[in-house]
N, C-alpha and C positions, 0 to 999 in steps of 0.2 A: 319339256321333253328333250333329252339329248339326241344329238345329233352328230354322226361321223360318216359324212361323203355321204353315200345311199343309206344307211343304216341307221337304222331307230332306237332307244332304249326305252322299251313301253313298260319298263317296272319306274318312271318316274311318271306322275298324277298329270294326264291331260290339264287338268281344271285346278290350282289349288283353292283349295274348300277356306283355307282358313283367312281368306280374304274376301273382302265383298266383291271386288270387280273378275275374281275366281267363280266364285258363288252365279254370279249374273250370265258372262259366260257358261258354267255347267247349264243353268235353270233356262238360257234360252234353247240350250242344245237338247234338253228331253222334254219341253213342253213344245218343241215344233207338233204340230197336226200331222207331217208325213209319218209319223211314228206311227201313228194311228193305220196306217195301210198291211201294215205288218200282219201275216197269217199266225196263228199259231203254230201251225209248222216251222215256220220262222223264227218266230219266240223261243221254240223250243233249243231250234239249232244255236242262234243267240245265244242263249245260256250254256248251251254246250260247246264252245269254242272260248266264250267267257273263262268256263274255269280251265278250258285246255291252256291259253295264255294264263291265266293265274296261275298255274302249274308251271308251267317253266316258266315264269318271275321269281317262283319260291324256290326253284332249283336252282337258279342262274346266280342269287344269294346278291352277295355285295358290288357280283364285277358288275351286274346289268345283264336286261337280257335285250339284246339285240337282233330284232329284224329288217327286212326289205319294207319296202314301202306299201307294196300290197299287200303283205299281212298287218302293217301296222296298222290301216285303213281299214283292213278287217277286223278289227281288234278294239278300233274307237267305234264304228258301227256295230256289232254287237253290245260291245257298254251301252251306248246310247238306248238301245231299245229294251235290254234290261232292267237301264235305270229310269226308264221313262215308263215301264211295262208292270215290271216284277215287283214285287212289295219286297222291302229288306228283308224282314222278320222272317214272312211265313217260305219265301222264295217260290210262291205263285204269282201268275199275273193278277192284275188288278183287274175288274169288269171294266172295259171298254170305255163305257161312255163315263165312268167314275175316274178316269185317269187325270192327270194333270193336262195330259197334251192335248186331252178333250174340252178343257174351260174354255176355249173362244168360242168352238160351234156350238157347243151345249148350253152356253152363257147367253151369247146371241141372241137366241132366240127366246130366252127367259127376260134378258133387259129391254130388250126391244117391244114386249106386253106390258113390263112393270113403264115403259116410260110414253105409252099411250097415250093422251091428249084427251083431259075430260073424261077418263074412264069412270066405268058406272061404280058403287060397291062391290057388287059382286066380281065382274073386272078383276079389280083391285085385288079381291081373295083368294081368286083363283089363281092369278099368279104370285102373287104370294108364299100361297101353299106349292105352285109347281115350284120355284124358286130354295122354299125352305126343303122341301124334298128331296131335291136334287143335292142341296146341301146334306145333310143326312146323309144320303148315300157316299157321298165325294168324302165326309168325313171319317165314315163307318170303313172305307175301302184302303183309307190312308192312313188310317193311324196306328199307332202305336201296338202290337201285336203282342205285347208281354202280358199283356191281358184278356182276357177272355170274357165277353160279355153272353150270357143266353137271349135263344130268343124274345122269350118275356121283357128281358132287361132290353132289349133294342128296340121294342115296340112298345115298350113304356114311355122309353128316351124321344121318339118318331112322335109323339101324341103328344110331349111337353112343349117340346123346341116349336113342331109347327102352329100347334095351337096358340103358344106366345108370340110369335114371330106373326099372325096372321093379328092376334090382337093389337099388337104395334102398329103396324103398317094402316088397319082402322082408325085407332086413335089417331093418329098422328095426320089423318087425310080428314077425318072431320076437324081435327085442331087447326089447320092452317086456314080455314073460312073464317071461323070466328076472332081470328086475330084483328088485334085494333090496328091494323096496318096497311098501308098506302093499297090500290090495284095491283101497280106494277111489281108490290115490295111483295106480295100473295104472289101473284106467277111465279114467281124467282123459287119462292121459298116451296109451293107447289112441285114444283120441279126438282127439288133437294128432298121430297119426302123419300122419295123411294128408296134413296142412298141412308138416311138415317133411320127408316126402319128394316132397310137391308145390313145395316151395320149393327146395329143396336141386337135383332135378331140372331143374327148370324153369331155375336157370341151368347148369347144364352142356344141354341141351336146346337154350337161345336161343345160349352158344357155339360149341355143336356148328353149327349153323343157320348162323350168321353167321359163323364162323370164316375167310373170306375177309377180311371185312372189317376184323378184330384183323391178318391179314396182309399184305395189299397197299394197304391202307388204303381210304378214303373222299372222296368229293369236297370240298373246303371251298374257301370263296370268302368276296370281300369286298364288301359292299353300299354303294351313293355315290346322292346322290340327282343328278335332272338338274337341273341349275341350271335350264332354264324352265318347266318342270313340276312339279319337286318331288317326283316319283314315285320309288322305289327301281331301282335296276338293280344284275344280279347279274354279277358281275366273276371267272370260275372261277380259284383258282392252283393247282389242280394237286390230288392224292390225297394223304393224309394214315394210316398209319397209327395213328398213336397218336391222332387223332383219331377211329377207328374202334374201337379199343379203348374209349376214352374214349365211344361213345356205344353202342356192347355194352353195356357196365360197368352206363351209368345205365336200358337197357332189360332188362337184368336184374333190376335194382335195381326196376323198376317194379315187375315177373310179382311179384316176392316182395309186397311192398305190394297189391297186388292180390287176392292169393292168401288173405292173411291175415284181413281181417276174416271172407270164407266161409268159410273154415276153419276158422277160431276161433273166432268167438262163436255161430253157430247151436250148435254141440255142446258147451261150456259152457252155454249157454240153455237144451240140452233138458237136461243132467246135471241140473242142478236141478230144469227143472217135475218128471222122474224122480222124484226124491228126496222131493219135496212129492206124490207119488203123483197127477199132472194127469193120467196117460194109464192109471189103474186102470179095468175097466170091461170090456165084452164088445167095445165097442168103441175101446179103448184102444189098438190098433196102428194103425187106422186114422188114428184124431185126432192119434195121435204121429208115422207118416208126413205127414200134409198139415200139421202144426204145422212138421217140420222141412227141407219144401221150401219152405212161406210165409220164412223167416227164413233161408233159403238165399236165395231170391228178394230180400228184401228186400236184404240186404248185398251180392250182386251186383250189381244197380242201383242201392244207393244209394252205397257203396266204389268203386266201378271209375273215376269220373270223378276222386276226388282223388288216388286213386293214380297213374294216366297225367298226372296235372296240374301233379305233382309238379317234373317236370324240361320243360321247353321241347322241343318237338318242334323248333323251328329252332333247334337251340343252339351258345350260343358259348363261343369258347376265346379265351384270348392266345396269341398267336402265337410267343411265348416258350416255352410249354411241348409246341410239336411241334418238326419235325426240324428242321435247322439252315437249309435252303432258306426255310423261311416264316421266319423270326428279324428277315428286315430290313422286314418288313411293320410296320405300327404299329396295335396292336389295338383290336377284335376284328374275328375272324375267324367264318365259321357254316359248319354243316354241319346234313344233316338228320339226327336223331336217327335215325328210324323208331320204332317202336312195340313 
């Protein structure tokens, strides 16, 4: 953002997107949890000052639009809760506990059942299913809006994902007993279930979800700026599936990156303090519970930004590698990823 003495020019991108260490900045900025405080009243006004400064950026054209400092700060706090809040497409809020800046408390408290000690079967399925459910929801509130699913189609998709995702997470807890493998090399790998049938899941889960959109495909358009303003303007050509495939693929590809540091390193972490005997003592279950939600916590909020940061939420293609109608376009092309 430019700068002259006290004066701002907020028509240039807080965050630039088309870098990862842009990306990671923006993604810690709208999955903070204080977003989450926000009323709807708020939200509302948010969006209404959102496009007030959008409007004089599109007026201001090529000089810049320049203000003081307190409006500029009013101007990045409204974005933030917009784009932590508001779905791009439909320009509503997303439900609350389905946002992004909701996966640490809402996660929490799902990883912290899945990574139980000796859980029974049942245990096991129930968070499981709370687990793939909440996925579901987080998927269904994120994605891609060019399409339109009924409710039939979403409670078909609800019944696939969790029902698979629960038979995973079974198999894969009776398969690590019968392994021909050491005591100690069973704990380890015990303790890796959860993440590999939360991963494994989670994209047949996000397929199941989106599955329209791998079939009738996805909106994608092409961006030109206005010769007297300079501002972008969005140009639709039409739905794309293999471009819908293609942004499945890398929001799949996220949940797994995602999944993985909470899954993996807090339960390698506690295996050891275990081993060095940290949590002996009258109150050793206690300290070993709060040690391995702290480090739960922590890998949730501190993983979850580079993993979503990973791939571009407005992302592009050549236009060479969709259907033969887009081919005479000259690239790139964008579509919205979703989440």
């Amino acid at each position: 953002m430019a700068v002259q003495g006290e004066r701002y020019d907020i028509s240039k991108p807080r965050f630039d997107l088309s870098t990862y260490s842009g990306r990671l900045a923006y993604f810690y900025s709208i999955t903070s949890p204080l977003t989450l405080l926000a009323s709807p009243t708020q939200l509302q006004q948010a969006q209404q000052d959102v496009k007030r400064f959008e409007g004089m950026i599109k007026e201001s054209g090529r000089e810049g639009c320049w203000v003081d400092k307190s409006q500029k700060d009013l101007y990045d706090k409204s974005k933030q809760l917009v784009n932590s809040s508001i779905h791009p497409d439909t320009g509503k809020p997303v439900p609350l506990p389905f946002r992004m800046s909701a996966f640490v408390p809402t996660n929490l408290i799902i990883c912290a059942g899945m990574l139980m000690p000796n859980a029974s079967l049942k245990t096991v399925i129930f968070w499981q299913w709370a687990n793939q459910t909440l996925n579901v929801a987080v998927n269904f509130s994120n994605a891609n809006k060019s399409i339109e699913m009924t409710p039939q189609e979403i409670g078909t998709a609800y019944v696939a994902a969790t029902f698979t995702s629960v038979l995973l997470a079974v198999s894969l807890n009776r398969l690590v007993p019968s392994l021909p493998v050491s005591k100690a090399s069973k704990e380890i790998l015990s303790r890796l279930v959860p993440f590999a049938s939360v991963a494994s899941a989670g994209v047949v889960n996000i397929s199941c979800i989106r599955w329209k959109e791998i079939r009738d495909g996805i909106e994608i358009y092409k961006l030109t700026q206005d010769p007297i303003d300079g501002h972008e303007e969005k140009h639709v050509l039409g739905t794309s599936a293999k471009a819908g495939q293609l942004a499945v693929g890398q929001s799949a590809a996220s949940r797994v990156f995602t999944n993985m540091p909470s899954l993996v390193i807090p339960p390698m972490l506690m295996t050891i303090l275990e081993r060095r005997g940290a949590f002996i003592g009258p109150r050793g279950r206690i300290i070993s519970n709060i040690t391995n939600l702290t480090l739960i916590g922590l890998a949730l909020g501190f993983f979850l930004p580079p993993a979503i940061a990973y791939f571009p939420q407005r992302a592009t293609t050549d236009p060479k590698k969709l259907e033969p109608e887009f081919r005479q376009y000259d690239g790139p092309v964008y579509f919205n990823k979703g989440l």
